[in-house]
HTML snippet that shows the backbone in 3Dmol.js (N, CA, C, O; Angstrom):
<script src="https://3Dmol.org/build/3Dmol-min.js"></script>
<div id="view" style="width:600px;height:400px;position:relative"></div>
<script>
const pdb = `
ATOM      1  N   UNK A   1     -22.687 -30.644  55.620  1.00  0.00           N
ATOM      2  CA  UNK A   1     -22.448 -31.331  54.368  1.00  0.00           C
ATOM      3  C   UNK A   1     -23.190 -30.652  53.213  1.00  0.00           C
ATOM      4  O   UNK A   1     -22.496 -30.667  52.197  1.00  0.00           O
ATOM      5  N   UNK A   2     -24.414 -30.043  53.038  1.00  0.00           N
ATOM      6  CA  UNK A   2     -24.998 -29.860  52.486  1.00  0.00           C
ATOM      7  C   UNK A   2     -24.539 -28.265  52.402  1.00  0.00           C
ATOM      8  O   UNK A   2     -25.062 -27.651  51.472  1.00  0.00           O
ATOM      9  N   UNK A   3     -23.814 -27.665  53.076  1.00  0.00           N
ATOM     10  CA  UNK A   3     -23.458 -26.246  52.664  1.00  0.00           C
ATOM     11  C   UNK A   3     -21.820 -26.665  51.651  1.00  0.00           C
ATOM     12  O   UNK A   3     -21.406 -26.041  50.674  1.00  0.00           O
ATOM     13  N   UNK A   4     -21.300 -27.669  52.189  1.00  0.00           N
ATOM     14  CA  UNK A   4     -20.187 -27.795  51.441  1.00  0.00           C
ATOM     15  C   UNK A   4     -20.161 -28.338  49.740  1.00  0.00           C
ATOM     16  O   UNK A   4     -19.279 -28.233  48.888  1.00  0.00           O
ATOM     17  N   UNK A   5     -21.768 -29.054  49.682  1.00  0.00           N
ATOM     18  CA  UNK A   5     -21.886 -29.386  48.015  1.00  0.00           C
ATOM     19  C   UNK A   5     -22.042 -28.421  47.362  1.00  0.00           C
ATOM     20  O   UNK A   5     -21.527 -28.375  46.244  1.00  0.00           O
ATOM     21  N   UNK A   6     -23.001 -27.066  47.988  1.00  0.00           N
ATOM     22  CA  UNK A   6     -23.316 -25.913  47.661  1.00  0.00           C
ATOM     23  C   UNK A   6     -22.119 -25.588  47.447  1.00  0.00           C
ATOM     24  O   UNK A   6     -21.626 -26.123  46.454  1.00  0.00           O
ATOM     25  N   UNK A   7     -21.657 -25.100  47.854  1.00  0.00           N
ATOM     26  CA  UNK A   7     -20.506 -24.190  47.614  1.00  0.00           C
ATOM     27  C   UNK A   7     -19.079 -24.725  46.299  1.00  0.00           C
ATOM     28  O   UNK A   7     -18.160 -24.211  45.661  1.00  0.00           O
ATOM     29  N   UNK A   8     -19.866 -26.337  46.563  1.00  0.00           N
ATOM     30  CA  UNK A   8     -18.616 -27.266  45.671  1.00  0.00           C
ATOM     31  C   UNK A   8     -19.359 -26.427  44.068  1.00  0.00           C
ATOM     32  O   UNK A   8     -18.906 -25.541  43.344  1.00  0.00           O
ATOM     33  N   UNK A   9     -20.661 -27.229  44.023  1.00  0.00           N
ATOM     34  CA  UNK A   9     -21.333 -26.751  42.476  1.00  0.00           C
ATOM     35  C   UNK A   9     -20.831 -25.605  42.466  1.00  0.00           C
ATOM     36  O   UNK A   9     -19.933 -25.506  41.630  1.00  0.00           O
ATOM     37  N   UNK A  10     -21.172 -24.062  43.445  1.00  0.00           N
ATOM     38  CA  UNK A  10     -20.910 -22.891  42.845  1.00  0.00           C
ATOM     39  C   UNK A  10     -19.475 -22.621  42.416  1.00  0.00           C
ATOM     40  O   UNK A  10     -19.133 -21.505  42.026  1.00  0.00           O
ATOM     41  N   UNK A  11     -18.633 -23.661  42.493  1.00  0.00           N
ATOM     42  CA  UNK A  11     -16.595 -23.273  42.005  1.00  0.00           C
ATOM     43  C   UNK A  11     -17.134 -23.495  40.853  1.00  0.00           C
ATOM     44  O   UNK A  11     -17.364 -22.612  40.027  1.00  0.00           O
ATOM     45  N   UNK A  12     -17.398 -24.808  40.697  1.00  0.00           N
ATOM     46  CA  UNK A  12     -17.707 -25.867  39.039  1.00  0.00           C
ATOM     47  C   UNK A  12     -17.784 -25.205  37.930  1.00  0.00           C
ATOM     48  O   UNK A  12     -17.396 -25.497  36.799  1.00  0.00           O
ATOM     49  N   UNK A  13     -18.819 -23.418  38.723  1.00  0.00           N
ATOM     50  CA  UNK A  13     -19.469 -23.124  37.042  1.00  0.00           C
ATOM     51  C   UNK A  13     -18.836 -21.493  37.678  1.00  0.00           C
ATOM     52  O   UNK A  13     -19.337 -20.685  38.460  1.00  0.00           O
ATOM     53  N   UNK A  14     -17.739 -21.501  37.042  1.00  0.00           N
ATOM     54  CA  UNK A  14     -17.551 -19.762  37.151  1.00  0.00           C
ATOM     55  C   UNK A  14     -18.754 -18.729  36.159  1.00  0.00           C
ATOM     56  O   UNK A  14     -19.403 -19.024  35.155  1.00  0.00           O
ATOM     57  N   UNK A  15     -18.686 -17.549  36.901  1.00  0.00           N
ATOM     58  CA  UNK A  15     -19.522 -16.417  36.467  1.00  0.00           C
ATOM     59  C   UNK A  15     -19.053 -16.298  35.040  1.00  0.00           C
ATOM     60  O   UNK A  15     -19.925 -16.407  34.177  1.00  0.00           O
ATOM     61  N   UNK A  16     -17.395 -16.024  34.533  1.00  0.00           N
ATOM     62  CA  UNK A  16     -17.114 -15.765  33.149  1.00  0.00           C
ATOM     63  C   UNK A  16     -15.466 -15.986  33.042  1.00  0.00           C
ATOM     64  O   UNK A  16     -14.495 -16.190  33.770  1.00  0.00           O
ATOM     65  N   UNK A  17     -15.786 -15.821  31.738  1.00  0.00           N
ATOM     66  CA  UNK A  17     -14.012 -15.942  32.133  1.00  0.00           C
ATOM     67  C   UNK A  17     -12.892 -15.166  31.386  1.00  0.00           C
ATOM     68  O   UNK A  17     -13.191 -14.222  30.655  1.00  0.00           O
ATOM     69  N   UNK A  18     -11.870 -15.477  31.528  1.00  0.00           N
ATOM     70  CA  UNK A  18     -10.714 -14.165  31.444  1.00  0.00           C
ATOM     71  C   UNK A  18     -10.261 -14.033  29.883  1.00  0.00           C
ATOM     72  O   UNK A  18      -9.864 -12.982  29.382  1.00  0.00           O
ATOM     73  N   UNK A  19     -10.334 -14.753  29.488  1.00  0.00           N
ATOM     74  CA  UNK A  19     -10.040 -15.170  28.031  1.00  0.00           C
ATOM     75  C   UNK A  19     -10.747 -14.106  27.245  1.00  0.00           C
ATOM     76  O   UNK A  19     -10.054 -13.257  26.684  1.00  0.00           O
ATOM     77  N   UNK A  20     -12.554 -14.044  27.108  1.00  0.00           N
ATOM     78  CA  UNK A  20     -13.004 -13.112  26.419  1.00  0.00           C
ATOM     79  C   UNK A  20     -12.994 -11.250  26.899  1.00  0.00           C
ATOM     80  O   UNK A  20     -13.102 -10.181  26.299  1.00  0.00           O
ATOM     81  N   UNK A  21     -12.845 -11.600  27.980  1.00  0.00           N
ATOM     82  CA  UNK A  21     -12.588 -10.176  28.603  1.00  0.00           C
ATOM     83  C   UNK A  21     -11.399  -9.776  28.038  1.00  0.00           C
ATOM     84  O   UNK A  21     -11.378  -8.574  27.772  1.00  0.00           O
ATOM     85  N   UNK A  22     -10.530 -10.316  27.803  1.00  0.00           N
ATOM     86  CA  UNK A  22      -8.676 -10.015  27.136  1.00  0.00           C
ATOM     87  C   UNK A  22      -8.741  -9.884  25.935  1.00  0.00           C
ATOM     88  O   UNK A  22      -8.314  -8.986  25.210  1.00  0.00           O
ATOM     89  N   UNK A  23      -9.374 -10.942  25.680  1.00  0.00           N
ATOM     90  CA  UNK A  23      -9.555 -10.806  23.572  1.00  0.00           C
ATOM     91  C   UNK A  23     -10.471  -8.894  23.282  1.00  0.00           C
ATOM     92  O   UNK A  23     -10.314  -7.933  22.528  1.00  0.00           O
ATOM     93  N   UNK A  24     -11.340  -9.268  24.370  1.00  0.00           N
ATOM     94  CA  UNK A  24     -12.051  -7.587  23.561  1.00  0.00           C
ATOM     95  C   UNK A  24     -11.298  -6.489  24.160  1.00  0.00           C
ATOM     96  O   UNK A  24     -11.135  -5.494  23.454  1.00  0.00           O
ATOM     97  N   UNK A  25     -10.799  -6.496  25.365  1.00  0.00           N
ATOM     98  CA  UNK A  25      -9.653  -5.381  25.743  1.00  0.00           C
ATOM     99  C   UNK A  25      -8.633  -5.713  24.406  1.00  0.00           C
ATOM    100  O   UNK A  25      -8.243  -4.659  23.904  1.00  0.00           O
ATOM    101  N   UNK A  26      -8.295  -6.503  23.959  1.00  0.00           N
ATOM    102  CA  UNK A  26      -6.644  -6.846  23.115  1.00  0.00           C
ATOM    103  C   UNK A  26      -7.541  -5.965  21.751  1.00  0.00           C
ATOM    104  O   UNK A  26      -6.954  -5.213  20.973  1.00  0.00           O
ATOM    105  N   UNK A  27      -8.668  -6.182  21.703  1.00  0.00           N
ATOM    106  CA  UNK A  27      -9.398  -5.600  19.873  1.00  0.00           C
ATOM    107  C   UNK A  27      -9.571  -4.326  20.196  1.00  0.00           C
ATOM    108  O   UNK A  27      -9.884  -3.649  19.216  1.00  0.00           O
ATOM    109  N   UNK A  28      -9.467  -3.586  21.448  1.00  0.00           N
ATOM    110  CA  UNK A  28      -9.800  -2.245  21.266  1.00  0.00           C
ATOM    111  C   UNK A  28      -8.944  -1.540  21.482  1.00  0.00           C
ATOM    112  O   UNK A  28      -9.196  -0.356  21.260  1.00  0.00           O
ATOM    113  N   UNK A  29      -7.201  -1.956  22.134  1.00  0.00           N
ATOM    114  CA  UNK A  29      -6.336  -1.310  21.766  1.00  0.00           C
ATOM    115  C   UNK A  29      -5.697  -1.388  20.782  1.00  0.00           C
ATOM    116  O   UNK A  29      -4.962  -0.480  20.394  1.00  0.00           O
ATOM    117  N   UNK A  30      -5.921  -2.954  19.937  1.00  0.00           N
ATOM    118  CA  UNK A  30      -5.239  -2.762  18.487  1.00  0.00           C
ATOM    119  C   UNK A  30      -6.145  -1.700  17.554  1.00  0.00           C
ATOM    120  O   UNK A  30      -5.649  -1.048  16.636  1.00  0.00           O
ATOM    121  N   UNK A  31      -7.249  -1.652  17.858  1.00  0.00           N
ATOM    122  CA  UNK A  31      -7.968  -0.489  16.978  1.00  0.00           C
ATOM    123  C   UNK A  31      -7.528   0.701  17.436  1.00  0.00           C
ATOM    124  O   UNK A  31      -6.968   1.397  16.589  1.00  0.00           O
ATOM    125  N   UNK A  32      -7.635   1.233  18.760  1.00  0.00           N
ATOM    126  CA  UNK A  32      -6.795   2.494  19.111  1.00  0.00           C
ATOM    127  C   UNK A  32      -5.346   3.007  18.347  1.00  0.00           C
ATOM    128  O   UNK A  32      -5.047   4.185  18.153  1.00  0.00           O
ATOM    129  N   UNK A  33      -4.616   1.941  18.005  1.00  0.00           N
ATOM    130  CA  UNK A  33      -3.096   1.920  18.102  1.00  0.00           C
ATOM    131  C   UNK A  33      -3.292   2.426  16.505  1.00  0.00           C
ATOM    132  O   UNK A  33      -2.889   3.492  16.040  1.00  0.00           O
ATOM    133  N   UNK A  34      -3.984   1.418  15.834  1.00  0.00           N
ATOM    134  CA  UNK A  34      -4.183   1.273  14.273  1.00  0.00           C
ATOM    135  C   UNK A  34      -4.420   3.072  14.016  1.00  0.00           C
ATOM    136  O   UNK A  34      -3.526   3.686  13.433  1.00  0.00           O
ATOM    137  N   UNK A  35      -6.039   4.025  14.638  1.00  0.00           N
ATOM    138  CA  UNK A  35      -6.006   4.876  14.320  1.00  0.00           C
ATOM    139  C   UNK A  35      -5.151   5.895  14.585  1.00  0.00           C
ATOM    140  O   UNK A  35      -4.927   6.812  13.795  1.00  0.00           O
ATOM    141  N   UNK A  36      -4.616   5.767  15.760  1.00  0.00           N
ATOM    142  CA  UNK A  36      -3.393   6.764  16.353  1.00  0.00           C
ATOM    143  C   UNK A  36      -2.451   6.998  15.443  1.00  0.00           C
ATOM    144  O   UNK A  36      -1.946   8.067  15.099  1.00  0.00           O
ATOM    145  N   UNK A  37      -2.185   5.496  14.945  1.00  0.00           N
ATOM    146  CA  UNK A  37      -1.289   5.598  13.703  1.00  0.00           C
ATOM    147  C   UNK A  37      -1.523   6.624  12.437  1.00  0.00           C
ATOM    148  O   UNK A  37      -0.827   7.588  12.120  1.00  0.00           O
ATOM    149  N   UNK A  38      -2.461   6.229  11.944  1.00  0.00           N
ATOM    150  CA  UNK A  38      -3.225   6.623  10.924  1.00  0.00           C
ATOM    151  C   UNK A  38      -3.605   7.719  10.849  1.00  0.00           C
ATOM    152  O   UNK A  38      -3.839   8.223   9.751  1.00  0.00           O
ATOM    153  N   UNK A  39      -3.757   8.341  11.923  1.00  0.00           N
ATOM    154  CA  UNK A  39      -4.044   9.917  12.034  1.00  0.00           C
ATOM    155  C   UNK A  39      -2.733  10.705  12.786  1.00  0.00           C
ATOM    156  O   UNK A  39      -2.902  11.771  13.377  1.00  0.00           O
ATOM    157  N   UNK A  40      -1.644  10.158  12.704  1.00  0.00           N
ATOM    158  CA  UNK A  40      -0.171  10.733  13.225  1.00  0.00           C
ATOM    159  C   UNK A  40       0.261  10.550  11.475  1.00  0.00           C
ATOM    160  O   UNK A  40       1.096  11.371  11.094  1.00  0.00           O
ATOM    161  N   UNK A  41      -0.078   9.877  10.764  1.00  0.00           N
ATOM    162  CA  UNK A  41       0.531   9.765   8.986  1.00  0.00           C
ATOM    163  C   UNK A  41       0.118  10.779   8.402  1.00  0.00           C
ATOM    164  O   UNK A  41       0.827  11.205   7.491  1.00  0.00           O
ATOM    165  N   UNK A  42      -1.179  11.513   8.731  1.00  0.00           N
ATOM    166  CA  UNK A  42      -1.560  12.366   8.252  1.00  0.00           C
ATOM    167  C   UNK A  42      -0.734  13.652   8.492  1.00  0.00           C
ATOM    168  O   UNK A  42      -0.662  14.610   7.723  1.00  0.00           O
ATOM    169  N   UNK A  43      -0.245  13.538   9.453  1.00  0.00           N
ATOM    170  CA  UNK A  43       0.874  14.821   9.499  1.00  0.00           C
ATOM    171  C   UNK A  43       2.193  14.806   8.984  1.00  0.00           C
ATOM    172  O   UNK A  43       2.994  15.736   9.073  1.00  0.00           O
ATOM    173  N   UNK A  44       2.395  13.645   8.409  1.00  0.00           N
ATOM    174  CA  UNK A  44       3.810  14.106   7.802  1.00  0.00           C
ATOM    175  C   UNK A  44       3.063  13.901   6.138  1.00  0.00           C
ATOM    176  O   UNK A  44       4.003  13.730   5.361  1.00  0.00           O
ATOM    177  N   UNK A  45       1.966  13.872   5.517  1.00  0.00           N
ATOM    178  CA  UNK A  45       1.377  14.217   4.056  1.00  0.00           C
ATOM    179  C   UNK A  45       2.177  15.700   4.337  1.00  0.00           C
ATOM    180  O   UNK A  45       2.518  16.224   5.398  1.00  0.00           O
ATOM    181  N   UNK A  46       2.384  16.309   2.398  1.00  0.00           N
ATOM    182  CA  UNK A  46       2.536  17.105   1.988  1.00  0.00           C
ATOM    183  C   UNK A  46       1.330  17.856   2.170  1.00  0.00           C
ATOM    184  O   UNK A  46       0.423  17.426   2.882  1.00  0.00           O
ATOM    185  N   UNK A  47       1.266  18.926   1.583  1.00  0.00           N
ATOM    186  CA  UNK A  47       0.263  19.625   1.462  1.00  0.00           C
ATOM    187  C   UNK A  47      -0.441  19.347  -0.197  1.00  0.00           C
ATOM    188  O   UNK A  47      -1.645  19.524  -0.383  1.00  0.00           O
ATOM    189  N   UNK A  48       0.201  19.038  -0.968  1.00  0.00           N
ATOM    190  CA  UNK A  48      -0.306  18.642  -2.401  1.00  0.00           C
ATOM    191  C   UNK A  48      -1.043  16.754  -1.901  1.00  0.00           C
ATOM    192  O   UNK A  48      -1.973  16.290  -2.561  1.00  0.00           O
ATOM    193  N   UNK A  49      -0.559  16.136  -0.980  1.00  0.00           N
ATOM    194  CA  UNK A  49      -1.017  14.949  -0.664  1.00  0.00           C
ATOM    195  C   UNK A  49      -2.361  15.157  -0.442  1.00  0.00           C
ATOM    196  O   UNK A  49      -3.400  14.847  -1.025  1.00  0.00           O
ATOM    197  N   UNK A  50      -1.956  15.989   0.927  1.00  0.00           N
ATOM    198  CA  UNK A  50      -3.358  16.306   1.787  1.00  0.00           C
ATOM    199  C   UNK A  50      -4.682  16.532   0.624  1.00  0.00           C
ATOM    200  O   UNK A  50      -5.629  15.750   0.541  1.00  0.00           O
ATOM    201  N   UNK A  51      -4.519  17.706  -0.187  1.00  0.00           N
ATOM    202  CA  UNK A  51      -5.261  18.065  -0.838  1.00  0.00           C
ATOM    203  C   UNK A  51      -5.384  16.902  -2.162  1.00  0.00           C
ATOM    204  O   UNK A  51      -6.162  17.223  -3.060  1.00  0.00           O
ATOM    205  N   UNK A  52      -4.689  15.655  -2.295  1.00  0.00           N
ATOM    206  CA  UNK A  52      -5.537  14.305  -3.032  1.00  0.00           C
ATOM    207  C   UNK A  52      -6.398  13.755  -2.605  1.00  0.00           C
ATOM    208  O   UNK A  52      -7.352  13.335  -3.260  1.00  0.00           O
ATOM    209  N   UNK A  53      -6.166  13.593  -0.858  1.00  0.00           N
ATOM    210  CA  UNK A  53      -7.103  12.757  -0.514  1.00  0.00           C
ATOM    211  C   UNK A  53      -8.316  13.713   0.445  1.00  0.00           C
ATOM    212  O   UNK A  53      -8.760  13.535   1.579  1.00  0.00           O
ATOM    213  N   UNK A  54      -8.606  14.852  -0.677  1.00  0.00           N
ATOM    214  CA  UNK A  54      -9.337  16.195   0.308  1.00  0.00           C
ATOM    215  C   UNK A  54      -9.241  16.944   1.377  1.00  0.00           C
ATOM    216  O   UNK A  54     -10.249  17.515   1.793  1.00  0.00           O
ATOM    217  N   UNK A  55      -7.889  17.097   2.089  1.00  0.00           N
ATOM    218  CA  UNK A  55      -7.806  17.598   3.533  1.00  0.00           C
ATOM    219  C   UNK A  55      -7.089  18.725   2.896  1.00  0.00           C
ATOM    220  O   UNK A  55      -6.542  18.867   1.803  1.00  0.00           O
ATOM    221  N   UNK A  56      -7.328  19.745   4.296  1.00  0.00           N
ATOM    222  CA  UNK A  56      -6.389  20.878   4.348  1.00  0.00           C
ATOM    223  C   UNK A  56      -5.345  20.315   5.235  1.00  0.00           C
ATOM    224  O   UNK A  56      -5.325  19.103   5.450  1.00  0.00           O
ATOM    225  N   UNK A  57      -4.481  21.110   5.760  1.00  0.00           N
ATOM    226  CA  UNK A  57      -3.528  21.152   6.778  1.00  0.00           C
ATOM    227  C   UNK A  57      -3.885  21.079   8.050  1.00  0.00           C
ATOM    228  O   UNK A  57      -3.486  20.320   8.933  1.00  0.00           O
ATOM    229  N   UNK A  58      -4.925  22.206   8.079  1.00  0.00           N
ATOM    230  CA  UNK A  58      -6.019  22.476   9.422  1.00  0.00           C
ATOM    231  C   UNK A  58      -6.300  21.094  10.001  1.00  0.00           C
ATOM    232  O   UNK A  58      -6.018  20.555  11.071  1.00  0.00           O
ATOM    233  N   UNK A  59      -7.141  20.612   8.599  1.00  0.00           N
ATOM    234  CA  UNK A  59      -8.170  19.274   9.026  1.00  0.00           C
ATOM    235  C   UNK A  59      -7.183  18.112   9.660  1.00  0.00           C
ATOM    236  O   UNK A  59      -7.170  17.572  10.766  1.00  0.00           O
ATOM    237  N   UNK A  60      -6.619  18.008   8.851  1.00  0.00           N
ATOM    238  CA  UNK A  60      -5.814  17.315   9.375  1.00  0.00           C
ATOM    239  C   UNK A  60      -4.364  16.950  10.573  1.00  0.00           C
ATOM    240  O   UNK A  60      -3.718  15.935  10.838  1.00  0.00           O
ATOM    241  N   UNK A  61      -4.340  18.458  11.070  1.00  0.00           N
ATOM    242  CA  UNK A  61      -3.857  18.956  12.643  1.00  0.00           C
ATOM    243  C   UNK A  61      -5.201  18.404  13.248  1.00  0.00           C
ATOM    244  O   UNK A  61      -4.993  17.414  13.950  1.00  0.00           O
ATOM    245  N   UNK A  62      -6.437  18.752  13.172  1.00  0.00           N
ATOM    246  CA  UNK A  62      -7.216  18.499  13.730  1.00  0.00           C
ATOM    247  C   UNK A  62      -7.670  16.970  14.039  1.00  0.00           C
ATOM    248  O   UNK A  62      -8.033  16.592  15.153  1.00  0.00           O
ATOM    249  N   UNK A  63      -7.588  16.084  12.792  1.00  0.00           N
ATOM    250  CA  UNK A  63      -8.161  14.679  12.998  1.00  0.00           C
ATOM    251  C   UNK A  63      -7.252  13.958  13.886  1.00  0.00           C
ATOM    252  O   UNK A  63      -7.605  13.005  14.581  1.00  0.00           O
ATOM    253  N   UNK A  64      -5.678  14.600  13.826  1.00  0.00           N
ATOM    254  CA  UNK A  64      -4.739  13.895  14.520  1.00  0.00           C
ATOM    255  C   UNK A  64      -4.663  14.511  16.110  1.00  0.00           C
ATOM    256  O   UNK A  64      -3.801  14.103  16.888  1.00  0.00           O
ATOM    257  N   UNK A  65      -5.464  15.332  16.419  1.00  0.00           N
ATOM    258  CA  UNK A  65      -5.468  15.831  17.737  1.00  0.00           C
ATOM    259  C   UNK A  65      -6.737  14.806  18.567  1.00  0.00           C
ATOM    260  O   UNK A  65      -6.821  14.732  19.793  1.00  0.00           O
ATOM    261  N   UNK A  66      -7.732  14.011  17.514  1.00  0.00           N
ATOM    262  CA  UNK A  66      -8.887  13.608  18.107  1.00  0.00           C
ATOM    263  C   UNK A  66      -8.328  12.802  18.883  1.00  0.00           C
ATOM    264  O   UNK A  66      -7.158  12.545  18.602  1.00  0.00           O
ATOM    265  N   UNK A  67      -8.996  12.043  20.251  1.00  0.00           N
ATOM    266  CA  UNK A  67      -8.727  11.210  20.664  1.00  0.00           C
ATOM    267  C   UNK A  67      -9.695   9.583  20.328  1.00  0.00           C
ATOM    268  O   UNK A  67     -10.732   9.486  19.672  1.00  0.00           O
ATOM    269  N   UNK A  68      -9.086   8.698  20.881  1.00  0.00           N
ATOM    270  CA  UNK A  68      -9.736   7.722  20.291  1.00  0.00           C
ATOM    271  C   UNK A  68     -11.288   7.429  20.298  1.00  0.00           C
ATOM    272  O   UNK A  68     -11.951   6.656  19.606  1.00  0.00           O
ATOM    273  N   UNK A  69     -11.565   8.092  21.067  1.00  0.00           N
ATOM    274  CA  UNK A  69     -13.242   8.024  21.594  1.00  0.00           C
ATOM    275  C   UNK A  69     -14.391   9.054  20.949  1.00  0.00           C
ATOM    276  O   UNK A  69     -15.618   9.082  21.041  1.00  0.00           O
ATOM    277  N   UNK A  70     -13.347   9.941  20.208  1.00  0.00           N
ATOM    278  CA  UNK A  70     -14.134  10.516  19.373  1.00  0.00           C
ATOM    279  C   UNK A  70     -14.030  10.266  17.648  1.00  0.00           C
ATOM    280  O   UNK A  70     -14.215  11.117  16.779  1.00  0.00           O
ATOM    281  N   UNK A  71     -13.708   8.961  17.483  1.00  0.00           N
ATOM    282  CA  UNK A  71     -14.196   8.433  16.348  1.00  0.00           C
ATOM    283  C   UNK A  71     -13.683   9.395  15.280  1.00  0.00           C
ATOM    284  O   UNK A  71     -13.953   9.203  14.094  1.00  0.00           O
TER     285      UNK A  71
END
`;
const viewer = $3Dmol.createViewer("view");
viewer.addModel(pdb, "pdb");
viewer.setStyle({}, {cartoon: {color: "spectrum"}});
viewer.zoomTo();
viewer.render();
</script>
C-alpha cells in the first residue's frame, strides 16, 4: 500500500510539461524562418539597393549563405 501512494503522488506532479517545451521550439523556428527570409531578400536587392543600405554584392552572397546559428 504504501509503495502504491508513492508512486500515486509521483503521477500528480509531472517533471515538466509539453506546452513550454513547444512554445520555445515554435520561437526558434519562427526566428530561423524570419532570418532565412531576410537574408534570401537580400539577394534579389539591386546593386544600387545593396549599396543604400551599405552592402556589396559579396556581403551580401555571404550573409545569405550564413546559417542560422551563426547569427
Amino acid at each position: 500500500m504504501a509503495i502504491e501512494t508513492f508512486y500515486a503522488g509521483a503521477a500528480v506532479k509531472p517533471r515538466g510539461s509539453f506546452w513550454p517545451i513547444f512554445r520555445r521550439a515554435w520561437r526558434v523556428y519562427r526566428a530561423w524562418r524570419i532570418k532565412r527570409h531576410t537574408r534570401y531578400a537580400l539577394l534579389e536587392l539591386t546593386d544600387e539597393q545593396l549599396r543604400d543600405v551599405g552592402l556589396t554584392r559579396s556581403e551580401a552572397r555571404r550573409e545569405a549563405g550564413k546559417s542560422y546559428f551563426w547569427d
